[in-house]
C-alpha positions as CSV (number, residue, x, y, z in Angstrom):
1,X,-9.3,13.4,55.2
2,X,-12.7,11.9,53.0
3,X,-14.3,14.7,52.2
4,X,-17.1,15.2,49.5
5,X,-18.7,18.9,50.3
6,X,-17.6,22.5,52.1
7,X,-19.8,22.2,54.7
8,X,-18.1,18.7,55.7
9,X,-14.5,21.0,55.7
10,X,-16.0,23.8,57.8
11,X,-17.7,21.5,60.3
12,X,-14.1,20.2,60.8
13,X,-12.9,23.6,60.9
14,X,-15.2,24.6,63.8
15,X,-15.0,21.3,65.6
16,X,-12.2,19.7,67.5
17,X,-10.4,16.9,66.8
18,X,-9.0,14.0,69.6
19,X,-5.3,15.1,71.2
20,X,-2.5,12.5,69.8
21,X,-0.6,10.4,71.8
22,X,2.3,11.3,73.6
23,X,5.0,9.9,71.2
24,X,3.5,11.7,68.2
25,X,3.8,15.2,70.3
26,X,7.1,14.3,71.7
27,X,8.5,12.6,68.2
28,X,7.4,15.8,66.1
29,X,9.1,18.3,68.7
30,X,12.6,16.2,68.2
31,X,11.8,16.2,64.2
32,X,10.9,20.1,64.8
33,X,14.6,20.6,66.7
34,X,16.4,18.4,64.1
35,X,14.6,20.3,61.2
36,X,16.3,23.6,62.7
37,X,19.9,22.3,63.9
38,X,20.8,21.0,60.8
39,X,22.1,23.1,58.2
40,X,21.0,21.9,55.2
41,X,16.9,21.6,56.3
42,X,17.3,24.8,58.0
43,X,18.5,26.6,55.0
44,X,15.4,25.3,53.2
45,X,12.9,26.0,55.9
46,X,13.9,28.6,57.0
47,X,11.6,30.4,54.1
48,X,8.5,29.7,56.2
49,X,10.4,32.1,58.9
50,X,10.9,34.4,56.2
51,X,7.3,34.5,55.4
52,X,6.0,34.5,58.8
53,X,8.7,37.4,59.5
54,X,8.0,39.7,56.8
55,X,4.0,39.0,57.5
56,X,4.6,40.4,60.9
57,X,5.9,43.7,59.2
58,X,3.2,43.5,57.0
59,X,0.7,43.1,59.6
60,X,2.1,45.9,61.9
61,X,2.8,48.6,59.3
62,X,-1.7,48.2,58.3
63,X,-2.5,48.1,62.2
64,X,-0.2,51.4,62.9
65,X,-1.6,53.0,60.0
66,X,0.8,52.8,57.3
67,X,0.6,52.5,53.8
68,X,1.5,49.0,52.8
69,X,2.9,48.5,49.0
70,X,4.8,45.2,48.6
71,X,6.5,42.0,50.1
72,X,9.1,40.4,48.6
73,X,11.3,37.2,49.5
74,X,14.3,36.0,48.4
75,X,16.2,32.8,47.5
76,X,18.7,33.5,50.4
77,X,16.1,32.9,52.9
78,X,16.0,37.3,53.1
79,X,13.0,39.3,52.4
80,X,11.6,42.9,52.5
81,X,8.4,44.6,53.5
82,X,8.1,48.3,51.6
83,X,5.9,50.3,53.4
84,X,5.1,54.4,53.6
85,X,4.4,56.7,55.7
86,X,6.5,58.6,58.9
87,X,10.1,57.2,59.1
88,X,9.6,57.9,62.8
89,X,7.2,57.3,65.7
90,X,5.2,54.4,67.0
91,X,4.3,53.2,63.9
92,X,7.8,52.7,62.5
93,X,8.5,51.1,65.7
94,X,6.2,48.4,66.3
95,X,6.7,47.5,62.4
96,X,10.5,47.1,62.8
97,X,10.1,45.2,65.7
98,X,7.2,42.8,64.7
99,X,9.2,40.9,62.3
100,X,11.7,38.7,64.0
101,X,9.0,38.0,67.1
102,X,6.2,37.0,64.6
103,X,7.3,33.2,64.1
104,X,7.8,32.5,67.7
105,X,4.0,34.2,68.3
106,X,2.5,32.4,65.5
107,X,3.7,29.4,67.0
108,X,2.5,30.5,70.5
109,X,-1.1,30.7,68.7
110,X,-1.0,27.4,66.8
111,X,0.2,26.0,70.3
112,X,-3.0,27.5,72.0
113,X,-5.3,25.9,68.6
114,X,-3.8,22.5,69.4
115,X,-4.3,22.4,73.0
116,X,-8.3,22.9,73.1
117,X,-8.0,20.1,69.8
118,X,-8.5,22.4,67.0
119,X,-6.1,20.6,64.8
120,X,-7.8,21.2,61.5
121,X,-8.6,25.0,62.6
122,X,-4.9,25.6,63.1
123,X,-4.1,24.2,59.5
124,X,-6.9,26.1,57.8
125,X,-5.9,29.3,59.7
126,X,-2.0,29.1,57.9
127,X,-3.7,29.0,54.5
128,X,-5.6,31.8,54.8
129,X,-2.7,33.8,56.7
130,X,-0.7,32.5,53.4
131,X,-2.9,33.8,51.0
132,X,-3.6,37.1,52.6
133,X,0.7,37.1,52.4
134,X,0.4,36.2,48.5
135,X,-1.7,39.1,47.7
136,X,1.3,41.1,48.3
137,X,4.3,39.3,47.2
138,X,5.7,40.9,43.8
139,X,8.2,38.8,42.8
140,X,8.5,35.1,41.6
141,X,10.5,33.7,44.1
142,X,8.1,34.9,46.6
143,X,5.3,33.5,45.1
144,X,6.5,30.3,44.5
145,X,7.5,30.1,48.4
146,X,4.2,31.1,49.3
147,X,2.3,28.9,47.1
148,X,4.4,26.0,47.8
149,X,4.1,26.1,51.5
150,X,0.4,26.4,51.2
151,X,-0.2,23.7,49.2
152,X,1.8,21.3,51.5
153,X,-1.0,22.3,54.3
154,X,-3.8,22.2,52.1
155,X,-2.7,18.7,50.5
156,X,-2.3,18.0,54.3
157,X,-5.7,19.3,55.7
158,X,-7.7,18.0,52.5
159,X,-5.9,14.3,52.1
160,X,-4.2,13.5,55.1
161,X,-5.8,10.6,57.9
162,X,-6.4,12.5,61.2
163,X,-3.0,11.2,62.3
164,X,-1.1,12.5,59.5
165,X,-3.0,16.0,60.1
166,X,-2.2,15.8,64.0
167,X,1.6,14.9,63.0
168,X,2.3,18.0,60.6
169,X,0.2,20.4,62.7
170,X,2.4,20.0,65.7
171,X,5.6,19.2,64.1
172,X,4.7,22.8,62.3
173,X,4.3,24.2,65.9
174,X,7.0,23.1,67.2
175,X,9.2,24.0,64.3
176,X,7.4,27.7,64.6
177,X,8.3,28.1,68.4
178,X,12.0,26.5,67.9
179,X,12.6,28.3,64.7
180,X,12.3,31.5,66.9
181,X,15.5,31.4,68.4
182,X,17.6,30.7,65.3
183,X,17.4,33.8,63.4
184,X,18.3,35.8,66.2
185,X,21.6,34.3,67.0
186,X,22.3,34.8,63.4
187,X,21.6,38.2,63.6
188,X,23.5,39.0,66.2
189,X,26.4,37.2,64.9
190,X,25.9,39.1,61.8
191,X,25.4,42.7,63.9
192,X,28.7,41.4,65.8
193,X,30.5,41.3,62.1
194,X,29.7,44.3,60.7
195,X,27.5,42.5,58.2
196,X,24.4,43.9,58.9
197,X,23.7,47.7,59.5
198,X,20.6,48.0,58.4
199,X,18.8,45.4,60.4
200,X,15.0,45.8,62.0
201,X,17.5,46.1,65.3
202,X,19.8,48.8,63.9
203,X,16.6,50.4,62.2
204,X,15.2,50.4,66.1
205,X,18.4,51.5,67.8
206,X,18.6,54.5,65.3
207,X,14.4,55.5,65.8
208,X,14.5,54.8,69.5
209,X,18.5,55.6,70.4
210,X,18.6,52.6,72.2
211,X,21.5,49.8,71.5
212,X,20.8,47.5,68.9
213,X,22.2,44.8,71.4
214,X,19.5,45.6,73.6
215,X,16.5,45.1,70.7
216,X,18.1,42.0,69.8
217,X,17.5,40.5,73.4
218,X,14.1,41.4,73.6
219,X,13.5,39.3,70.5
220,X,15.4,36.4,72.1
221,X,13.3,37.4,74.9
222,X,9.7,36.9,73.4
223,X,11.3,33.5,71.3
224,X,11.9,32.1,74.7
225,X,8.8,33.0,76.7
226,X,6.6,31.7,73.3
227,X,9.0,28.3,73.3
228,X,7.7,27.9,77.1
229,X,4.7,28.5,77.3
230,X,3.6,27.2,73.8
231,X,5.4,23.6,75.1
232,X,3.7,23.5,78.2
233,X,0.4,23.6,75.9
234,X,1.3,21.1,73.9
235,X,3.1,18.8,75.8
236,X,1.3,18.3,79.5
237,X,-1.8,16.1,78.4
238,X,0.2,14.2,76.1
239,X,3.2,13.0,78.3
240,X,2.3,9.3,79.8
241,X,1.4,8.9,83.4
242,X,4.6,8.0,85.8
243,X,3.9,5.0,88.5
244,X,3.0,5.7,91.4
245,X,5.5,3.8,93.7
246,X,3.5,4.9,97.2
């Protein structure tokens, strides 16, 4: 993107931008689905689901009231919200439960951004979800995720041709609303191991006596619904026109 002042960025910001082709929508959703079955990438990006995860805790702890003190996120692709106040109650609820359906939400609301063209809106939106995150991240590792991911949109949103912005924006998206489903099967198969008893679905199943199976299903649940609906945004304007034989 050539641009020389601010108020060239936020007149992109507010503006919309043209819908890419078809293959571009289609190519990024199959380099979304690749970036999340394979091993390897996933273990690497799975630190944006980390980030968007613990952001969700974040996020529902200040709306329900609670004292919000740190976020911190690990090498292992783990992280930790610390907030105070009841250890029961709505509240405590809605913040266990926000984390694991954040990503597949976020990527609902990119999904809704790209669909009435605000390509450039939906890029500057991550940085400043990112650096609201980095004002609470206290440790290194954290910090360096946080940074890093935000300068690969900015670098992106500041220097990339429209095409190059339209390509990571819904590759991003997709990966988002794909990258939903993921970490809950792996928490489950963790749950079904004995491996993890103090998950945000054991934390729900001991403040709401209701099985931690059954919490873990509704965030399969909401990663589904946002996968659906967030690809029928992106993907029914872009799909090329079949003949008509009649």
């Amino acid at each position: 993107m050539e641009l020389s002042t601010l108020g060239d960025v936020w007149h992109d910001v507010i503006g919309t931008q043209p819908h890419p082709p078809w293959w571009l929508v289609t190519l990024t959703g199959v380099a979304a689905l690749g970036a999340v079955s394979v091993r390897s990438v996933w273990h690497v990006l799975r630190n944006v689901v980390t980030i968007a995860h613990e952001g969700g805790h974040a996020l529902a702890a200040l709306v329900t009231g609670r004292q919000l003190h740190s976020i911190r996120l690990h090498s292992d692709t783990s992280g930790v919200t610390v907030s105070s106040g009841k250890p029961y109650g709505a509240g405590m609820i809605v913040t266990a439960f926000a984390g694991y359906v954040t990503p597949p939400l976020l990527g609902l609301g990119a999904a809704g951004l790209l669909a009435t063209g605000h390509i450039t809106a939906m890029l500057w939106a991550g940085i400043v979800l990112l650096a609201a995150i980095l004002l609470l991240i206290r440790n290194v590792y954290g910090v360096l995720s946080v940074v890093t991911t935000g300068a690969v949109i900015f670098a992106v949103s500041w220097f990339g041709s429209p095409t190059v912005q339209a390509a990571f924006a819904y590759g991003f998206t997709w990966f988002l609303l794909l990258a939903g489903a993921r970490p809950v099967v792996e928490l489950q198969s963790k749950r079904a191991r004995g491996r993890a008893p103090d998950s945000d679905a054991d934390q729900l199943a001991r403040l709401t006596g209701m099985p931690g199976l059954m919490w873990v299903f509704g965030f399969g649940v909401v990663s589904v619904i946002a996968l659906v609906a967030g690809g029928a945004w992106l993907l029914p304007d872009s799909l090329p026109h079949l003949p008509n034989w009649h």
